[in-house]
Predicted model as a PDB file, atoms N, CA, C, CB and O in Angstrom, pLDDT in the B-factor column:
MODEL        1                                                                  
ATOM      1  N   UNK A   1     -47.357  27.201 -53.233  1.00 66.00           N  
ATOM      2  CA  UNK A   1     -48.157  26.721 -54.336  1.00 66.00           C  
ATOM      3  C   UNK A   1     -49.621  26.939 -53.983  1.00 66.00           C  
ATOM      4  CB  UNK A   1     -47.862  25.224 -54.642  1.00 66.00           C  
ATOM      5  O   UNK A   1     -50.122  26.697 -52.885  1.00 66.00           O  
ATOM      6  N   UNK A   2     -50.236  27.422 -55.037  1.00 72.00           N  
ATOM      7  CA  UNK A   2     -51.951  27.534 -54.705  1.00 72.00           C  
ATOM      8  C   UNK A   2     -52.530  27.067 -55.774  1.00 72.00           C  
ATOM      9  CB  UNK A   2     -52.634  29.031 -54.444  1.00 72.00           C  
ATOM     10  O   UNK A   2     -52.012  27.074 -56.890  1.00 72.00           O  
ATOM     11  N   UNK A   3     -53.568  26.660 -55.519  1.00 76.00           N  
ATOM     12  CA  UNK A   3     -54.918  26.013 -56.508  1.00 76.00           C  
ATOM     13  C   UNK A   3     -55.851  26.320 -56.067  1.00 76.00           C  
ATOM     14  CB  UNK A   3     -55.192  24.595 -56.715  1.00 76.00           C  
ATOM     15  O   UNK A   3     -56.179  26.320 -54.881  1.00 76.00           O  
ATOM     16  N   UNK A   4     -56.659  26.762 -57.359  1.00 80.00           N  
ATOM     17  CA  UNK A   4     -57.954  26.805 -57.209  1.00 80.00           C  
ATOM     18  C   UNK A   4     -59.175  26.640 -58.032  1.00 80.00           C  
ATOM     19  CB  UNK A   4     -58.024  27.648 -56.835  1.00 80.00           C  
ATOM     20  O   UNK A   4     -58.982  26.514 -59.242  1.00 80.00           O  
ATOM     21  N   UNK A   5     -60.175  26.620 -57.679  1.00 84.00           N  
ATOM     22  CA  UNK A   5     -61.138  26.246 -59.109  1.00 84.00           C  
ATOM     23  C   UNK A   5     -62.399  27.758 -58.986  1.00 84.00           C  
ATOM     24  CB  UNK A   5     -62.237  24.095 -58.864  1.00 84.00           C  
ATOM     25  O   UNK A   5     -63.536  27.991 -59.396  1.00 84.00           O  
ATOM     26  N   UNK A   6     -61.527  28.356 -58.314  1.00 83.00           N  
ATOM     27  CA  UNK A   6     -62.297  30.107 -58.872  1.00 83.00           C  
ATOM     28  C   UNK A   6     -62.433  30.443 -59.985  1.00 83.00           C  
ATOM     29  CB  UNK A   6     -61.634  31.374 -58.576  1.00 83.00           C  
ATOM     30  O   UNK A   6     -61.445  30.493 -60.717  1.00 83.00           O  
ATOM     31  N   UNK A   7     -63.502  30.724 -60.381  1.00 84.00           N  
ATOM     32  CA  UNK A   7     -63.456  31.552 -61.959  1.00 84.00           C  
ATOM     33  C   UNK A   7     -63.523  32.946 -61.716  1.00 84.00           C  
ATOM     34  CB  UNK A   7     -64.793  31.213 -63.055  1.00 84.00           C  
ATOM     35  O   UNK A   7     -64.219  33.668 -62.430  1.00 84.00           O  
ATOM     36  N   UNK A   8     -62.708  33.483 -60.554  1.00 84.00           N  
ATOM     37  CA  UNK A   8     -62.292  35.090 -60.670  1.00 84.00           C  
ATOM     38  C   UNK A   8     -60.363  34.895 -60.822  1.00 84.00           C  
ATOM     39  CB  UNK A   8     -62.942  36.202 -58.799  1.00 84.00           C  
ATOM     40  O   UNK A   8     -59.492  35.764 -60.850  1.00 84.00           O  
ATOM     41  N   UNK A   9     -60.269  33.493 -60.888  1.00 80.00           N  
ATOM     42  CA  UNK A   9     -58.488  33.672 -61.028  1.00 80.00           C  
ATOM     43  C   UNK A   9     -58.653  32.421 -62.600  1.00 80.00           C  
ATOM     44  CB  UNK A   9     -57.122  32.805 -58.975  1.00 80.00           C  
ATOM     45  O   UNK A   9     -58.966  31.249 -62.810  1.00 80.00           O  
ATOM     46  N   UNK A  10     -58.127  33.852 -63.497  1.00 84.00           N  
ATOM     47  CA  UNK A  10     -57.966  33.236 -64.870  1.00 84.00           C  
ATOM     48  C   UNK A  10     -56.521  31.641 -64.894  1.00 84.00           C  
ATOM     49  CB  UNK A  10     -57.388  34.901 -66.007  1.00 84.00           C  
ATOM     50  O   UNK A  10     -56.841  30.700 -65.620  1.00 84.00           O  
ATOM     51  N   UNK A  11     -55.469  31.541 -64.312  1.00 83.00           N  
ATOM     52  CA  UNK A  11     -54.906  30.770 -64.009  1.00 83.00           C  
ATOM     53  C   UNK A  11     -55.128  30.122 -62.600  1.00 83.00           C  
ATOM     54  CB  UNK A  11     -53.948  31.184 -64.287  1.00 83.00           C  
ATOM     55  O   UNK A  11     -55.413  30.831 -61.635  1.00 83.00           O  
ATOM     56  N   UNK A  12     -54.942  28.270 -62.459  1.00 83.00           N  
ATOM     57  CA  UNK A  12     -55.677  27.434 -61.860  1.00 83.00           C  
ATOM     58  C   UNK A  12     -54.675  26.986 -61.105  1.00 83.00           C  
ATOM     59  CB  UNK A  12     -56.425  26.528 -62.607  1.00 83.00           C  
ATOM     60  O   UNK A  12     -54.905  26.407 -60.043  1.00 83.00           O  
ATOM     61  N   UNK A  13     -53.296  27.224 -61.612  1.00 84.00           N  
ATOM     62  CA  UNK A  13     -52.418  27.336 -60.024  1.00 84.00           C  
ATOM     63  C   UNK A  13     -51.286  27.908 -60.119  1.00 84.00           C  
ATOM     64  CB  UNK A  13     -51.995  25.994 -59.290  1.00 84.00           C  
ATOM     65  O   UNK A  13     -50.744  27.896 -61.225  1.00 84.00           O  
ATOM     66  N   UNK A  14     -50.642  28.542 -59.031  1.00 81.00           N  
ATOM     67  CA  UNK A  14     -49.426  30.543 -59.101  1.00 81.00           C  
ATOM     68  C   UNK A  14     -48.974  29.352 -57.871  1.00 81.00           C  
ATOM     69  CB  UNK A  14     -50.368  33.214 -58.435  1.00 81.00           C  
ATOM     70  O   UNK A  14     -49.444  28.356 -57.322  1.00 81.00           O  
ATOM     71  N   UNK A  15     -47.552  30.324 -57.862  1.00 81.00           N  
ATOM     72  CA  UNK A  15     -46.487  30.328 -56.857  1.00 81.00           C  
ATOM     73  C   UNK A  15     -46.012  31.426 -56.447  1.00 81.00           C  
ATOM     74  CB  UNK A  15     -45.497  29.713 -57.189  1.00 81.00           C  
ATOM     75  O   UNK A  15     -45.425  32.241 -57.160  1.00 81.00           O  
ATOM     76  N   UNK A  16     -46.237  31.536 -55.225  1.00 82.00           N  
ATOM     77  CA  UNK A  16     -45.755  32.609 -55.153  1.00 82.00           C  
ATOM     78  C   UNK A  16     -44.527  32.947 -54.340  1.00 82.00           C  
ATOM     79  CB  UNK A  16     -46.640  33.214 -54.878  1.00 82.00           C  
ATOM     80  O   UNK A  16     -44.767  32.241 -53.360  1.00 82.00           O  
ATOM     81  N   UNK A  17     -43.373  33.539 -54.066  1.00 86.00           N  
ATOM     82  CA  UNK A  17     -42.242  33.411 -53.605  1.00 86.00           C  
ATOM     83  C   UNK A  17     -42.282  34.997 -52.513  1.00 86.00           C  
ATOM     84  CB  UNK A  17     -41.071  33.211 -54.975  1.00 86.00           C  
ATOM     85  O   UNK A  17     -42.431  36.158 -52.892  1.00 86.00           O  
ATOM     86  N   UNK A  18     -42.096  34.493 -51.163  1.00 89.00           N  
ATOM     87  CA  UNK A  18     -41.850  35.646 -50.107  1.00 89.00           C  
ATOM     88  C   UNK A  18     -40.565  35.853 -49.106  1.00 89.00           C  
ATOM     89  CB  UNK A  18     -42.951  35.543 -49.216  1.00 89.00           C  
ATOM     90  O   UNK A  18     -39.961  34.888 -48.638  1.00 89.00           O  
ATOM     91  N   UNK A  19     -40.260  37.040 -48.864  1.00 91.00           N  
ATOM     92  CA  UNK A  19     -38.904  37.246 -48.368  1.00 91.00           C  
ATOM     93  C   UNK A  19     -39.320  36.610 -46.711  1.00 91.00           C  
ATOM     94  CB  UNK A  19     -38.292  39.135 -48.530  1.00 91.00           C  
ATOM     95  O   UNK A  19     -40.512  36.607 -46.403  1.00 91.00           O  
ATOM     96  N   UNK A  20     -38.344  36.124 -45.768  1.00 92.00           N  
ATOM     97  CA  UNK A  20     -38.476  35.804 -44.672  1.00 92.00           C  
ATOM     98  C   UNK A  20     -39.277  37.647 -44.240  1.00 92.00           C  
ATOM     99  CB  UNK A  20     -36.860  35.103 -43.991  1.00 92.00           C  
ATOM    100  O   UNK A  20     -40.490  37.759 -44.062  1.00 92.00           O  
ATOM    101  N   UNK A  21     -38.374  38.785 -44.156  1.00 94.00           N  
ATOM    102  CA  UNK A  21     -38.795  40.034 -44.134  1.00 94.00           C  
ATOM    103  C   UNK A  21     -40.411  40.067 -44.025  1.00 94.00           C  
ATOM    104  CB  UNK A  21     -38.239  40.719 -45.349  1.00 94.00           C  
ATOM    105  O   UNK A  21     -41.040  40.448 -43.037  1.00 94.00           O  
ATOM    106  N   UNK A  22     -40.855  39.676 -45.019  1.00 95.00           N  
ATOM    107  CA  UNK A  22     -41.929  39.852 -45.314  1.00 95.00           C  
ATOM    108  C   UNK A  22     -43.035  39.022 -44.420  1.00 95.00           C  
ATOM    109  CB  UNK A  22     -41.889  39.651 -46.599  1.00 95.00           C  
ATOM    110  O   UNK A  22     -44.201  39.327 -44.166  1.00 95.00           O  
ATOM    111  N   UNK A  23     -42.392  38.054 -44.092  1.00 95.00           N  
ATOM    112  CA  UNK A  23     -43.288  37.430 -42.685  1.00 95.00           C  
ATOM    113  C   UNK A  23     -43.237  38.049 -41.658  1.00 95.00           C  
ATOM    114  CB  UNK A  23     -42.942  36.162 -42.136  1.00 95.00           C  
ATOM    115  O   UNK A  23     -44.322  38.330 -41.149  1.00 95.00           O  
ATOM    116  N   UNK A  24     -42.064  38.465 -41.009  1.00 95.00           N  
ATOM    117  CA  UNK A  24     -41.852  39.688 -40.273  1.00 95.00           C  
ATOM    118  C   UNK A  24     -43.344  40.436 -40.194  1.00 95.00           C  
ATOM    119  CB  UNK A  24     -40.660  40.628 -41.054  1.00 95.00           C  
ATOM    120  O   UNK A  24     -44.319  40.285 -39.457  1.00 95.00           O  
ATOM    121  N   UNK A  25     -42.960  41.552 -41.616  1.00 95.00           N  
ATOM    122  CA  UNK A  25     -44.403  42.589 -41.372  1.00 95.00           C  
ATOM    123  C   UNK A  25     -45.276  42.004 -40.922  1.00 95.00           C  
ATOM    124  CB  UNK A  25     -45.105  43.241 -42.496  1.00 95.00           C  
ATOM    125  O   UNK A  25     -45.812  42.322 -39.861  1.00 95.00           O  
ATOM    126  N   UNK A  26     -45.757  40.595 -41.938  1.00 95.00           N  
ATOM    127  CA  UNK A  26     -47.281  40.405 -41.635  1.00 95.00           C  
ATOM    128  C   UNK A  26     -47.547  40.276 -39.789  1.00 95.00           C  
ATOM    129  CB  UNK A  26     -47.820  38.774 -42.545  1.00 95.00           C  
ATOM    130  O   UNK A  26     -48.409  40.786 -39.074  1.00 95.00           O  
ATOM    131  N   UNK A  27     -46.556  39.497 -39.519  1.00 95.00           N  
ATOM    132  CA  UNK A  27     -46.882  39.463 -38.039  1.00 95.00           C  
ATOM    133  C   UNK A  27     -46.526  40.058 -37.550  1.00 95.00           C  
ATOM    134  CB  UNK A  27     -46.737  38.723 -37.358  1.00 95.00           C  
ATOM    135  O   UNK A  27     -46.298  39.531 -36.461  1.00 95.00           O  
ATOM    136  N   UNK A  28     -46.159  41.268 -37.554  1.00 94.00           N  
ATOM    137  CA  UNK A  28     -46.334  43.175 -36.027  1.00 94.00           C  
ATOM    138  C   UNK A  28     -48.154  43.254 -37.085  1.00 94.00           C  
ATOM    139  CB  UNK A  28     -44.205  45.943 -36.603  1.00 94.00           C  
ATOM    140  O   UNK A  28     -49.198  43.424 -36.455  1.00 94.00           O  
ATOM    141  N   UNK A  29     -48.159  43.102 -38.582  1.00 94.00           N  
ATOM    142  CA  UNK A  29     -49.128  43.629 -39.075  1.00 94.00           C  
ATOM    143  C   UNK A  29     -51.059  43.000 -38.082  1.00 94.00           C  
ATOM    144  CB  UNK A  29     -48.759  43.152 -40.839  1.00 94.00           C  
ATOM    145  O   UNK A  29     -52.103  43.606 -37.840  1.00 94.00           O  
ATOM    146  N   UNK A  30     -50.521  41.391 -37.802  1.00 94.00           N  
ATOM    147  CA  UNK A  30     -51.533  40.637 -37.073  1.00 94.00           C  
ATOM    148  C   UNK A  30     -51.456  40.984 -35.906  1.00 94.00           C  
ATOM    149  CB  UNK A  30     -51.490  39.300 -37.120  1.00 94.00           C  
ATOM    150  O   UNK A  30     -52.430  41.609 -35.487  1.00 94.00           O  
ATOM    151  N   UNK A  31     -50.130  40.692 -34.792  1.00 93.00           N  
ATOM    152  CA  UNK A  31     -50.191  41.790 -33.332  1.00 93.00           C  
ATOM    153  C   UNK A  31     -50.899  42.585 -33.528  1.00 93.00           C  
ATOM    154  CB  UNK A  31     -49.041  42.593 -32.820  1.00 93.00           C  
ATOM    155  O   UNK A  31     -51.911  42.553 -32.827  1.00 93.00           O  
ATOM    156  N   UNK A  32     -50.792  43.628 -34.474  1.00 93.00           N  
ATOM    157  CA  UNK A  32     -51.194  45.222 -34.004  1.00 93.00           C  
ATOM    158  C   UNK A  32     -52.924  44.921 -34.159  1.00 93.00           C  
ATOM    159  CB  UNK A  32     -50.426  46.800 -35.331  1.00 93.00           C  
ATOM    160  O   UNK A  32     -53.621  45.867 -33.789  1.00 93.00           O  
ATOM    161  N   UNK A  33     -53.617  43.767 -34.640  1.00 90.00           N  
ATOM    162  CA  UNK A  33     -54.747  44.002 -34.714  1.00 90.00           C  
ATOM    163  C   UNK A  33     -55.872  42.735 -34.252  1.00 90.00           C  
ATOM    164  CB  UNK A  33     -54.788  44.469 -35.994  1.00 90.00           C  
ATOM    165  O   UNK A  33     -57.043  42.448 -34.500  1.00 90.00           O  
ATOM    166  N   UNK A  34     -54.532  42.082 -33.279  1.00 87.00           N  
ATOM    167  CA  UNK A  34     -55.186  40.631 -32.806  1.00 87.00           C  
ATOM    168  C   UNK A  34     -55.893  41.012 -31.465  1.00 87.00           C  
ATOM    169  CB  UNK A  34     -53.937  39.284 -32.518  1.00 87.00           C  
ATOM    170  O   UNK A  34     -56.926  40.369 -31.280  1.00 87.00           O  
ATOM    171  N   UNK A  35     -55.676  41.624 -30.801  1.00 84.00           N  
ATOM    172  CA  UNK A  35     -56.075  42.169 -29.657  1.00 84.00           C  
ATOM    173  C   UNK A  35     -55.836  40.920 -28.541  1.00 84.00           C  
ATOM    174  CB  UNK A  35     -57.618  42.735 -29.825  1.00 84.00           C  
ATOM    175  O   UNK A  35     -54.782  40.947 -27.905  1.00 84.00           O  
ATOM    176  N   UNK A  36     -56.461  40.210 -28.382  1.00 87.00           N  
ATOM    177  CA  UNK A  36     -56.228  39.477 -26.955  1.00 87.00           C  
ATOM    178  C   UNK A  36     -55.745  37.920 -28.119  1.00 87.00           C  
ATOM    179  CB  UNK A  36     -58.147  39.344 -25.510  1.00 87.00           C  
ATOM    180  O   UNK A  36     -55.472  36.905 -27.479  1.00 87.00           O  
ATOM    181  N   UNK A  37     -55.688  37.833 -29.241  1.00 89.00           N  
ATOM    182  CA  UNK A  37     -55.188  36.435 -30.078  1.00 89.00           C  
ATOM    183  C   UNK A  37     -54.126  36.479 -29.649  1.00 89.00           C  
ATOM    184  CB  UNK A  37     -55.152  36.260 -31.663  1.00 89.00           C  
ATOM    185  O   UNK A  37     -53.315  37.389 -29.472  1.00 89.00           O  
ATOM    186  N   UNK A  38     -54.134  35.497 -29.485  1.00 92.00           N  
ATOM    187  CA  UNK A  38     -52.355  35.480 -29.936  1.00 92.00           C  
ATOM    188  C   UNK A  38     -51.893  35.064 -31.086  1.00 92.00           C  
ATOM    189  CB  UNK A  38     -51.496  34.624 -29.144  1.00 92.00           C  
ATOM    190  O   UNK A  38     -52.358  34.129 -31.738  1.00 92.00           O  
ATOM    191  N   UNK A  39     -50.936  35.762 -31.382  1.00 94.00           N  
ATOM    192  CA  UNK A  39     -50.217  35.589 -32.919  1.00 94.00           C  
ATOM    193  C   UNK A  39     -48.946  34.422 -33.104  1.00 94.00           C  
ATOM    194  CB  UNK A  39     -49.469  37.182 -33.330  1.00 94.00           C  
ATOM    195  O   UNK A  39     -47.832  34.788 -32.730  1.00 94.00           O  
ATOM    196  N   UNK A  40     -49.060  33.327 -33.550  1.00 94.00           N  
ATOM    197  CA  UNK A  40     -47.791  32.594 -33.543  1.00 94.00           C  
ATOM    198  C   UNK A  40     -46.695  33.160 -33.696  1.00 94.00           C  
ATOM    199  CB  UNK A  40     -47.725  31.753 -34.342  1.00 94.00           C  
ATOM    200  O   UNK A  40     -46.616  34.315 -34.114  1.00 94.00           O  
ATOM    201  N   UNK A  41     -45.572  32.363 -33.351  1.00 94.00           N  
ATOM    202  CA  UNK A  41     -44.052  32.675 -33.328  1.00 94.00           C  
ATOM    203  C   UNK A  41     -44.015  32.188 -35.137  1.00 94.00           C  
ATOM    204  CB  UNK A  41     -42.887  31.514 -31.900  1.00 94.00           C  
ATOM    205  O   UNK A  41     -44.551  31.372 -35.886  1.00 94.00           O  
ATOM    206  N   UNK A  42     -43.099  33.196 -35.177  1.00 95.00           N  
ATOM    207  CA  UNK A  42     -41.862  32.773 -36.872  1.00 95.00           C  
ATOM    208  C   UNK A  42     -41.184  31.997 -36.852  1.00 95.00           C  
ATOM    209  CB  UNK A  42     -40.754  33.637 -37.455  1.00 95.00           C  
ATOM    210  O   UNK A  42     -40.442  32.426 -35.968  1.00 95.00           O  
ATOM    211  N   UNK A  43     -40.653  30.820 -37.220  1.00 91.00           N  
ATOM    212  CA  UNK A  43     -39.252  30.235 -36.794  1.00 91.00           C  
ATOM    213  C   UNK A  43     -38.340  30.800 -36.729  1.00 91.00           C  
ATOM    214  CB  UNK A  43     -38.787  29.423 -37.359  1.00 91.00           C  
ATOM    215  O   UNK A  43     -38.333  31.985 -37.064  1.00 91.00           O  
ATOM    216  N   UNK A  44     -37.318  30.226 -36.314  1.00 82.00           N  
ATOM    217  CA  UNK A  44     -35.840  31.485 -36.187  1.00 82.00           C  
ATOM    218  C   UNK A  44     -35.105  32.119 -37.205  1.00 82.00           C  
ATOM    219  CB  UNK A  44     -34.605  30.926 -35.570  1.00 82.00           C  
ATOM    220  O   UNK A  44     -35.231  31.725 -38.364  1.00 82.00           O  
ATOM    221  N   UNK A  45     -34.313  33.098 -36.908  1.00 74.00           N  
ATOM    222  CA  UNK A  45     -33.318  33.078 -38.111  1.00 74.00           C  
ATOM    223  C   UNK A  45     -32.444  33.313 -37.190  1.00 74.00           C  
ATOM    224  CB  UNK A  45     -33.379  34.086 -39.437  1.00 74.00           C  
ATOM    225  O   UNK A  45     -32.217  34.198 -36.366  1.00 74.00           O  
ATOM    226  N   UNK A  46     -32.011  32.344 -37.506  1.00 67.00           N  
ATOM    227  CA  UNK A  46     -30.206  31.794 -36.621  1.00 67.00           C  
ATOM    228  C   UNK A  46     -29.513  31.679 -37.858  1.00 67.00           C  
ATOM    229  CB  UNK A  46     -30.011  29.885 -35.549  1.00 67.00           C  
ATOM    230  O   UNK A  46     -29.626  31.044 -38.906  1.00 67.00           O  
ATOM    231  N   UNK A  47     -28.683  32.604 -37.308  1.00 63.00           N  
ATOM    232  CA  UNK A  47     -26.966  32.630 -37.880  1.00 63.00           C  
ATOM    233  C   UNK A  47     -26.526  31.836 -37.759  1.00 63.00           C  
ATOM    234  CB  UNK A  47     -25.965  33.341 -37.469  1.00 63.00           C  
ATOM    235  O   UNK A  47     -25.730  31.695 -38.688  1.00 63.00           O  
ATOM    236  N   UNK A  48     -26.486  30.844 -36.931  1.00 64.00           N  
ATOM    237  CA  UNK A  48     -25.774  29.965 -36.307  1.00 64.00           C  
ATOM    238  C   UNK A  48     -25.781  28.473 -36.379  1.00 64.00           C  
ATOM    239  CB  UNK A  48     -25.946  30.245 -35.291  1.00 64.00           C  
ATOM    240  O   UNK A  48     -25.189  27.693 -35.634  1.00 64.00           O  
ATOM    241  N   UNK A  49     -26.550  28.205 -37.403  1.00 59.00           N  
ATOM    242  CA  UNK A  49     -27.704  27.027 -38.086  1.00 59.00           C  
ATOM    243  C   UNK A  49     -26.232  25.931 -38.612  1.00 59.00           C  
ATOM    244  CB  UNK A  49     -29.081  27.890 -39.937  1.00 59.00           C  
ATOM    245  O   UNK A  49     -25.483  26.351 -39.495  1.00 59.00           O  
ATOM    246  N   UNK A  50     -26.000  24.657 -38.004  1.00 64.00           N  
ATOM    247  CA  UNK A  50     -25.566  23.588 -37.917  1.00 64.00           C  
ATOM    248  C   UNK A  50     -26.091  22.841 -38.868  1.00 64.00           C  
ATOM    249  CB  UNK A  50     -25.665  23.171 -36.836  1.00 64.00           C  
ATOM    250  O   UNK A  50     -27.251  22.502 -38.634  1.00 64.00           O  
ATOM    251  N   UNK A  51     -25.457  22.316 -40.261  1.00 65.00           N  
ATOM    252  CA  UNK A  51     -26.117  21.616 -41.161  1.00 65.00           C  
ATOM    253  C   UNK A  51     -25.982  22.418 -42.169  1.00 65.00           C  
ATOM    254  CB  UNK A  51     -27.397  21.243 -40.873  1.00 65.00           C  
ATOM    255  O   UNK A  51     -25.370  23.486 -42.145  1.00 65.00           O  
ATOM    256  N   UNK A  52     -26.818  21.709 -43.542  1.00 71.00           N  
ATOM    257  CA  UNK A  52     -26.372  22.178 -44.863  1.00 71.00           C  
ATOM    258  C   UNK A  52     -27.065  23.432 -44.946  1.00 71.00           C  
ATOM    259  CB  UNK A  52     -26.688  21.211 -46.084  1.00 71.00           C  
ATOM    260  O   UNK A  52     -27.579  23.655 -43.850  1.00 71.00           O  
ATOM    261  N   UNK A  53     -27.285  24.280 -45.711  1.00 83.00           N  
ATOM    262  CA  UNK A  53     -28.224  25.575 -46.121  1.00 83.00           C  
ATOM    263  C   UNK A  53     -29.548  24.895 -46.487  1.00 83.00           C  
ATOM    264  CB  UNK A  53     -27.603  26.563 -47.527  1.00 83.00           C  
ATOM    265  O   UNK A  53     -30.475  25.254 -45.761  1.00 83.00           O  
ATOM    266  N   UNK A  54     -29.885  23.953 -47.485  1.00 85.00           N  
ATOM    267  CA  UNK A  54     -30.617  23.350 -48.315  1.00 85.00           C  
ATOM    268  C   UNK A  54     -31.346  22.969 -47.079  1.00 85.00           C  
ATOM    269  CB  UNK A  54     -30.021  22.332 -49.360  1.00 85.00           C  
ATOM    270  O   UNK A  54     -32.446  23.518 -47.002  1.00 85.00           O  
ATOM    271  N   UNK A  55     -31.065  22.233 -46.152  1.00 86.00           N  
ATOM    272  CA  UNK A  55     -31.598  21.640 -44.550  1.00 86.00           C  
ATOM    273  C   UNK A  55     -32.198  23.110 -43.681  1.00 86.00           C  
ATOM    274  CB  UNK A  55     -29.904  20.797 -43.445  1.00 86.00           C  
ATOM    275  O   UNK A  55     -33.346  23.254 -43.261  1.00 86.00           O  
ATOM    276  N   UNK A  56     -31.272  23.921 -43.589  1.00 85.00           N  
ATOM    277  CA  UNK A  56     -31.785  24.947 -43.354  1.00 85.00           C  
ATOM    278  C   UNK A  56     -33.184  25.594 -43.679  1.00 85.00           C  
ATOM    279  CB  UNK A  56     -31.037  25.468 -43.686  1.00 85.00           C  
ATOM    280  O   UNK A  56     -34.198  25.680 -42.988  1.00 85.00           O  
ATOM    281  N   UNK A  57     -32.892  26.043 -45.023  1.00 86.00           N  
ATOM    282  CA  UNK A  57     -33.881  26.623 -45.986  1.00 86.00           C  
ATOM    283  C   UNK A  57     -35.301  25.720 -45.804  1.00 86.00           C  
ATOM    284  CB  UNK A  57     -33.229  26.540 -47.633  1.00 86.00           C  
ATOM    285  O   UNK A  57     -36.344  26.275 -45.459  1.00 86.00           O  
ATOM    286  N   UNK A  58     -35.231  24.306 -46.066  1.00 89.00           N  
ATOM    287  CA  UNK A  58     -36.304  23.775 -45.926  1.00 89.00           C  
ATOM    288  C   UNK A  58     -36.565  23.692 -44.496  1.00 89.00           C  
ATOM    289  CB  UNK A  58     -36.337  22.645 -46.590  1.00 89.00           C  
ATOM    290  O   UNK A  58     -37.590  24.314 -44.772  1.00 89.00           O  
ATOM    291  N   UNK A  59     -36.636  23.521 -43.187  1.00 89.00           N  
ATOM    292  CA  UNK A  59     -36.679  23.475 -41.841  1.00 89.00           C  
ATOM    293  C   UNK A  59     -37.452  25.115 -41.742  1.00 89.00           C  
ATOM    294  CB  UNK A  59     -34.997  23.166 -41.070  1.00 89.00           C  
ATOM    295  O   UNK A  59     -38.615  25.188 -41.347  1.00 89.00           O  
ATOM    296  N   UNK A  60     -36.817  26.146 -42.066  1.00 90.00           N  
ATOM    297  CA  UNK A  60     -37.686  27.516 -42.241  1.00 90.00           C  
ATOM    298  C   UNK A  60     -39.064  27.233 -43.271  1.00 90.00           C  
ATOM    299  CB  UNK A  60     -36.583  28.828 -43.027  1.00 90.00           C  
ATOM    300  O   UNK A  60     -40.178  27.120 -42.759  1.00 90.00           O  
ATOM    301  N   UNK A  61     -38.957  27.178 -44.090  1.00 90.00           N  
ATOM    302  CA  UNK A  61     -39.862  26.849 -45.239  1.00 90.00           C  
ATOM    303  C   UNK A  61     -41.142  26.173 -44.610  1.00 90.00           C  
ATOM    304  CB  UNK A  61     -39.111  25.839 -46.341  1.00 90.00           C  
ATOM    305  O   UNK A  61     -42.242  26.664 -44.863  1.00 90.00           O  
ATOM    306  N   UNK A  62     -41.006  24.796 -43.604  1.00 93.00           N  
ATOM    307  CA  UNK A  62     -42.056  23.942 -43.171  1.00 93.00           C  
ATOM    308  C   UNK A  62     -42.189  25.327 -41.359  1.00 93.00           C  
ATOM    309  CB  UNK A  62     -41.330  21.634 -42.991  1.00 93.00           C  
ATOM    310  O   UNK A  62     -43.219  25.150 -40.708  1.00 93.00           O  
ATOM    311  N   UNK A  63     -41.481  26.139 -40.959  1.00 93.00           N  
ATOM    312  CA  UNK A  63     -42.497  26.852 -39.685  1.00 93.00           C  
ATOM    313  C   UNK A  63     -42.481  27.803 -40.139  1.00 93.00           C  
ATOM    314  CB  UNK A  63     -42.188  26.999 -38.147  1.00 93.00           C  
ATOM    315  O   UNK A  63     -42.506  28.687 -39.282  1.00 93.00           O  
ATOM    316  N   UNK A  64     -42.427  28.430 -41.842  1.00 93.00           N  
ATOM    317  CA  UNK A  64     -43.373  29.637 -42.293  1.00 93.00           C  
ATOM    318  C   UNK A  64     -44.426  28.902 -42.496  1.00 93.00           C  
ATOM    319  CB  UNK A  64     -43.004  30.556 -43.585  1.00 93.00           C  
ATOM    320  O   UNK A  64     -45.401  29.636 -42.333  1.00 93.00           O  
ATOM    321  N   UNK A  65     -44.794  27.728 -42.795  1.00 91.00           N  
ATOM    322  CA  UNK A  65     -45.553  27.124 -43.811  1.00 91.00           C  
ATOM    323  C   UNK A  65     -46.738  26.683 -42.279  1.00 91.00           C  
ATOM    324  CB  UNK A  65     -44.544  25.639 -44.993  1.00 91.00           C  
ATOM    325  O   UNK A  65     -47.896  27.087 -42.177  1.00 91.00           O  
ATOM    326  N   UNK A  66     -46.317  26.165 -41.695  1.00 93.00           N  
ATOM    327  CA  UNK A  66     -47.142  25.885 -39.838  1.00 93.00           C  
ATOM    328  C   UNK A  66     -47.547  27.318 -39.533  1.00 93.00           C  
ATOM    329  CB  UNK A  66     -45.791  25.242 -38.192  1.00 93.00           C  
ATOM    330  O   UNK A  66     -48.771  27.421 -39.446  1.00 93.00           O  
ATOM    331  N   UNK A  67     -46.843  28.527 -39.333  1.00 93.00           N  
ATOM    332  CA  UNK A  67     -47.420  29.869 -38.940  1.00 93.00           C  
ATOM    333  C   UNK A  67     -48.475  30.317 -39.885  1.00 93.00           C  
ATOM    334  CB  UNK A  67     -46.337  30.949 -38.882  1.00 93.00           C  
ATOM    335  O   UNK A  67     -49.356  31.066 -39.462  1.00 93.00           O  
ATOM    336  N   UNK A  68     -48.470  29.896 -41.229  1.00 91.00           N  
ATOM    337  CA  UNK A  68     -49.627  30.352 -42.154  1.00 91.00           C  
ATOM    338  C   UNK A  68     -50.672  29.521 -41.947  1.00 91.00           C  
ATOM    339  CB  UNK A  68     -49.326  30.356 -43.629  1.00 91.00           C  
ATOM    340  O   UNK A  68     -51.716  29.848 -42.512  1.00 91.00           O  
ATOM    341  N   UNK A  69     -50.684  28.234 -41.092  1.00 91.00           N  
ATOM    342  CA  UNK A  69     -51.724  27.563 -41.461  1.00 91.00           C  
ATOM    343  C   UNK A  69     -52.468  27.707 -39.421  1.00 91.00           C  
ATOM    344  CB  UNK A  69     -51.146  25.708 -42.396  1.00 91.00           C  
ATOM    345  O   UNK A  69     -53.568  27.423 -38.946  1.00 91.00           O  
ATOM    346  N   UNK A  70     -51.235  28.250 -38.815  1.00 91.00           N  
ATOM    347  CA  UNK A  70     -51.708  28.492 -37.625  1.00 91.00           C  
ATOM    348  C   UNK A  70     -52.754  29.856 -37.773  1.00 91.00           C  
ATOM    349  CB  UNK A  70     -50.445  28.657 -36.640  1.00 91.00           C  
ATOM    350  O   UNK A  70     -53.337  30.297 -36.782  1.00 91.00           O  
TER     351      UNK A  70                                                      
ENDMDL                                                                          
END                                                                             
């Protein structure tokens, strides 16, 4: 979810929806240009995940959501 009070974004708040994949890129995309940073870890993707999907899904959701704000 985003908000904002820009008047270069005609709508004042978007959602936007991303593939786990797609976190992937961004981070080889930040490695390849952090030089001595270090780039946070992704949370996992375990096959192997104990508990409901819904538990799952959200548990990923909150350490994509920590790596974007790291």
């Amino acid at each position: 979810f985003f908000q904002t009070n820009s008047k270069a974004f005609t709508a004042k708040t978007s959602c936007v929806r991303r593939r786990y994949r797609e976190f992937v890129w961004l981070r080889r995309q930040l490695q390849k240009n952090a030089g001595l940073v270090p780039v946070p870890e992704l949370p996992g993707k375990s096959t192997f995940f104990v508990g409901s999907t819904d538990e799952f899904i959200e548990k990923r959701r909150q350490g994509l959501q920590q790596f974007l704000e790291k």
